[in-house]
C-alpha positions in Angstrom: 55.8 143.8 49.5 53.9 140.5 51.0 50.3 143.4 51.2 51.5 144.4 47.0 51.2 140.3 46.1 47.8 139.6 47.8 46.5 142.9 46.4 47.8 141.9 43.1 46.4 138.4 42.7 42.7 139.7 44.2 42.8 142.0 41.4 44.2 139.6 38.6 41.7 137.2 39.4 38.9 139.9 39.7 39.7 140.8 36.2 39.8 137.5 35.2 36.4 136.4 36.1 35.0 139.8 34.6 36.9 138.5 31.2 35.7 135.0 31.3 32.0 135.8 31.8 32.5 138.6 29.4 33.6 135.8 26.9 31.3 133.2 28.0 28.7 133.6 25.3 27.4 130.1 24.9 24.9 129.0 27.3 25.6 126.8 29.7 24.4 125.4 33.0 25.6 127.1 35.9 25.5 125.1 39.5 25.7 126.4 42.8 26.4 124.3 45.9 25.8 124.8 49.5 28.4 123.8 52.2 29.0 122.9 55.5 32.8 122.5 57.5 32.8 119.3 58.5 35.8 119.4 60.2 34.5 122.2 63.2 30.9 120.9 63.8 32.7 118.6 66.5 34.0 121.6 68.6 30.6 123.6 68.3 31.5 126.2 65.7 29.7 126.5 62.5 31.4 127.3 59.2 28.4 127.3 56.6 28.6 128.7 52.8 26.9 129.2 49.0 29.4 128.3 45.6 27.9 129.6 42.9 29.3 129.1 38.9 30.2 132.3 37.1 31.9 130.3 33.9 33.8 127.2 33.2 36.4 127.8 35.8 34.8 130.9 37.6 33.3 130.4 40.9 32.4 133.3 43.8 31.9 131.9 47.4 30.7 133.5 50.6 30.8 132.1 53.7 30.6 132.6 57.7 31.7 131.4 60.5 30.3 131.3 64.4 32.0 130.0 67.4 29.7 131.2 69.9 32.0 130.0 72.9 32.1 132.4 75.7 34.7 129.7 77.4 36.3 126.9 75.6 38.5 124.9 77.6 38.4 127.9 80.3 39.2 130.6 77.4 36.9 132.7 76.5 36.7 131.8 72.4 34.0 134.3 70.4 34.9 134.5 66.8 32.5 135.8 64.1 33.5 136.1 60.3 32.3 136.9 56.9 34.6 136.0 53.6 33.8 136.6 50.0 36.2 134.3 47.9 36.6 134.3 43.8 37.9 130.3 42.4 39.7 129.7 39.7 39.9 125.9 38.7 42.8 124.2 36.8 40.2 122.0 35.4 36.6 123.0 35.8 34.1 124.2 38.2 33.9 122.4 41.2 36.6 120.2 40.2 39.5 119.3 40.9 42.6 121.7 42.2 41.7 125.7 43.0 43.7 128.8 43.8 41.1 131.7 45.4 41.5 135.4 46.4 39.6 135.9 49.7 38.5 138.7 52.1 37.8 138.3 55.1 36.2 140.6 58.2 35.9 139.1 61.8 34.7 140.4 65.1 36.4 138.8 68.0 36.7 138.4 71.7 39.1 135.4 72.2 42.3 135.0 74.7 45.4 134.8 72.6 46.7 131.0 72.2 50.3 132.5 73.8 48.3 133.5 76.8 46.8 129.9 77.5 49.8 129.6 80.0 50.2 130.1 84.2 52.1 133.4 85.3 51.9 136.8 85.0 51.9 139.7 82.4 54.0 142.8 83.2 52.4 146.1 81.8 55.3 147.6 80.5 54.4 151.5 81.4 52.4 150.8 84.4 54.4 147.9 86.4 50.9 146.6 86.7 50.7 142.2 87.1 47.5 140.2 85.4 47.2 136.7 85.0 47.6 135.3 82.1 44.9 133.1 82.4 42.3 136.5 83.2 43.0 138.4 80.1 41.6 138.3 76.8 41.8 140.6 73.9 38.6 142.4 72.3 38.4 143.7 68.4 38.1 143.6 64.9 40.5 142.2 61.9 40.2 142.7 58.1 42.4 139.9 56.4 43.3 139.3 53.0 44.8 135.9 51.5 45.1 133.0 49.2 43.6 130.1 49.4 44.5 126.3 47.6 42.0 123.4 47.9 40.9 120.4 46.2 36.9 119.7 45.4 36.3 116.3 44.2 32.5 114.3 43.6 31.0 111.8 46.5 28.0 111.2 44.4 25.6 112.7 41.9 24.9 115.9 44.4 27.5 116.0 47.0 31.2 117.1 47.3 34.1 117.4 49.3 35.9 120.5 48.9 39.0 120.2 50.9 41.3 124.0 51.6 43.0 126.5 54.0 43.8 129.8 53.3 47.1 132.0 54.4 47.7 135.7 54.6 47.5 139.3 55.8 45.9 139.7 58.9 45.2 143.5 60.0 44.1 143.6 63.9 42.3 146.2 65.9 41.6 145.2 69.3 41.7 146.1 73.0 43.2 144.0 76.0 41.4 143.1 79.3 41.4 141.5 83.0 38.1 139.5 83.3 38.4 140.0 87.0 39.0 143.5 87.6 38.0 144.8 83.8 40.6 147.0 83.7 42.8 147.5 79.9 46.0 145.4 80.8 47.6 146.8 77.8 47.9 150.5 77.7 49.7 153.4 79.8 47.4 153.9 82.3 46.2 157.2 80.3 45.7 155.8 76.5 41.8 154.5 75.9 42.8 153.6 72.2 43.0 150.5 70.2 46.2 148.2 69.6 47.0 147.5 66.7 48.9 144.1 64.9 49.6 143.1 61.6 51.1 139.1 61.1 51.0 137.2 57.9 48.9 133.8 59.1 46.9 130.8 58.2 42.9 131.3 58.7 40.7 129.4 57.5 40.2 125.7 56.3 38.6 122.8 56.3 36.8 120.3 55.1 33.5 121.2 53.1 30.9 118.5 52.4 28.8 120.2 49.4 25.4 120.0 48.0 23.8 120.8 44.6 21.2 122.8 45.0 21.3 123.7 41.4 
């Protein structure tokens, strides 16, 4: 049910922006901003992106994000993503409160937040111990969700485009010990990937904007 909604409102709003540039036949100036996350340039990780106009209350964004981090706090914290978003604005472009339709697809080789403990993980099949702080997880996720945010002006060019984004994430990924190498998460015999699906929040911030045109 939850993976029927967030299909259904990409596609509404896919259709939706088709219509409303179908029936936009006055001219009009279209703008297009570049952005920057403000709020994860203090930890190192960069979150840039391009907003550009398709009609009065039609914009498409893409954006990616890099946190490079091969230890963050002592856990190792690589995280690479690419999202293509469609906006629709209550008011007008740029303006004002937003729902979007986003998809996402990130590359990752980060430690599990649950796993930034002391102790030991039992593999289930193999009776094998690994440290919790040693093991990480290595993969790939394709996620799908909505996102709500406000955009409001600073000044003649620049904006603040505050959001976050919840939804479907679908994980592929395969556990390690950074000591010994070994897979921590399989039967001994399996070579395969894991696999996790969990509805989540991911991604937010807070954009400062620039009109570039």
């Amino acid at each position: 049910m939850k993976y029927k909604f967030l299909t259904s409102f990409l596609t509404l709003l896919s259709l939706g922006t088709l219509t409303a540039q179908e029936q936009e036949l006055e001219k009009q100036e279209t703008n297009t901003f570049i952005k920057g996350n403000a709020l994860l340039i203090p930890i190192g990780v960069v979150n840039v992106g391009i907003e550009h106009q398709l009609s009065k209350k039609y914009t498409l964004q893409g954006d990616i994000l890099i946190s490079p981090w091969k230890s963050f706090a002592g856990h190792p914290l690589q995280y690479y993503s690419a999202s293509v978003e469609g906006r629709y604005y209550f008011d007008e472009a740029f303006k004002h409160w937003y729902l979007g339709a986003n998809l996402s697809f990130a590359v990752f080789n980060v430690q599990k937040w649950n796993y930034w403990k002391s102790g030991y993980y039992e593999n289930e099949a193999t009776k094998e111990l690994f440290e919790y702080s040693n093991i990480y997880q290595k993969g790939f996720s394709i996620l799908v969700g909505v996102t709500a945010g406000y955009q409001f002006k600073l000044s003649e060019n620049w904006n603040m485009d505050i959001y976050a984004t919840i939804g479907s994430s679908q994980g592929f990924y395969k556990g390690y010990d950074r000591t010994t190498g070994k897979r921590y998460d399989t039967d001994g015999k399996s070579t395969g990937w894991n696999k996790s699906g969990e509805i989540l929040p991911y991604r937010g911030g807070i954009m400062i904007s620039y009109k570039f045109k």
